[in-house]
N, C-alpha and C positions, 0 to 999 in steps of 0.2 A: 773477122772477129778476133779478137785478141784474148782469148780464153788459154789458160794454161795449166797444167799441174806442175804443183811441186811436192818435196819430201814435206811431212809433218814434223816438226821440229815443238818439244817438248812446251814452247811461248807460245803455241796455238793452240794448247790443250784445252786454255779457257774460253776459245772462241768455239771452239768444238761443243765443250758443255753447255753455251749460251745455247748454240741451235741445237742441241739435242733435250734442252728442257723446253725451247721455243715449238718444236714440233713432235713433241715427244705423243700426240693425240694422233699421230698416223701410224705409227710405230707399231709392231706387235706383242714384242718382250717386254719395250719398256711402258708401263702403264701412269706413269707420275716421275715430277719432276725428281732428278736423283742430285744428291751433294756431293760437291769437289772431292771430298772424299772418294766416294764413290767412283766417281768417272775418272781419278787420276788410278784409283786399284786396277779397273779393266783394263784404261792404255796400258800401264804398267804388265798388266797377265799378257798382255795382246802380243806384247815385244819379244816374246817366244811364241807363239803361236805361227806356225809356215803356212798357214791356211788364210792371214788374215793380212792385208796390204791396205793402204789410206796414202791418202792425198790433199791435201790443199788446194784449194780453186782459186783459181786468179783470176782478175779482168780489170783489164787498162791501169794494170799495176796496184791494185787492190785484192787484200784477199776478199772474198766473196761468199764462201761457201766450203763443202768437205763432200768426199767421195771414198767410200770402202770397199772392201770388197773382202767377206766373210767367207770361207770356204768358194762357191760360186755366186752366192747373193750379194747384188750388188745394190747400193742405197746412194743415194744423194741428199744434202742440205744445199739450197742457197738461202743465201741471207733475203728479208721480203724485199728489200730495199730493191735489187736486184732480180727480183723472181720478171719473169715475162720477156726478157731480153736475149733467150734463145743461149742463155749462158750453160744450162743444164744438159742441153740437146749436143752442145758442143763438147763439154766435159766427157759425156754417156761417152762420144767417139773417141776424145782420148782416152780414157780409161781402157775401156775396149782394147788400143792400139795395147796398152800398159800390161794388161791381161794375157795377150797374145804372147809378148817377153818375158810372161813368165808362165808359159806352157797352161794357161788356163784354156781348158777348150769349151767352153758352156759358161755363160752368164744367165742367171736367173734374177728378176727383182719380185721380192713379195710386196706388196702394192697391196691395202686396206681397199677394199669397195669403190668407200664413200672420198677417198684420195684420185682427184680427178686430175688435179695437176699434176702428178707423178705420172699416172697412168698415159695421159698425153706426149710424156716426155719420152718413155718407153715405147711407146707404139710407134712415135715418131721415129725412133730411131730401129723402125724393123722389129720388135721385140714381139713375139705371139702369145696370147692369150693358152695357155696351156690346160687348166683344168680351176676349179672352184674349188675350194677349201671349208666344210664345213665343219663350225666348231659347237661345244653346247659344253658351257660349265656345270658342272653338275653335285657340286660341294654342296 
């Protein structure tokens, strides 16, 4: 497979934003689509934060997709065009490797329920079911 990371470089900010408004309904902080605005402030907050690393996804010379990785919580986007082609699965592993060099010892993904496709990607890649999360708004 020809899956690869590279650095994020400031010209893929708005491919970032496209998929994080695109699946922003699996998510759990973000509850609605946010403006450029908005997502160029966080990358920008992000770029001192030592907790928090990303990547770009590649396949067969295409970006594809974005990978983070927040304190130990790790997330994924691929693009849909691309979903199903084992691109995610591949990425999880590099990441992983990427994780290792920088002394992260625990990967966790917070994964929505009713998010089957994530949950898939993670299992697949050895990932355990840890405990339920229950929430209840109460405003």
């Amino acid at each position: 497979m020809d899956t690869e990371l590279r650095a994020v470089e400031k010209e893929d900010w708005d491919f970032i934003l496209n998929l994080r408004n695109e699946f922003y309904p699996n998510f759990y902080k973000q509850t609605k689509p946010i403006t450029k605005e908005e997502h160029y402030r966080y990358l920008e907050k992000q770029k001192s934060d030592t907790n928090f690393h990303h990547w770009m996804i590649g396949y067969q010379q295409q970006t594809v997709g974005y990978v983070r990785i927040i304190d130990s919580d790790v997330g994924i986007m691929i693009n849909k065009e691309f979903q199903n082609k084992g691109i995610a699965i591949k990425a999880l592993e590099l990441v992983e490797q990427k994780a290792k060099d920088l002394g992260i010892e625990k990967l966790i993904a917070l994964v929505k329920i009713n998010n089957e496709s994530s949950s898939k990607i993670f299992l697949k890649n050895n990932y355990k079911l840890k405990m339920y999360w229950y929430e209840k708004d109460i405003t």
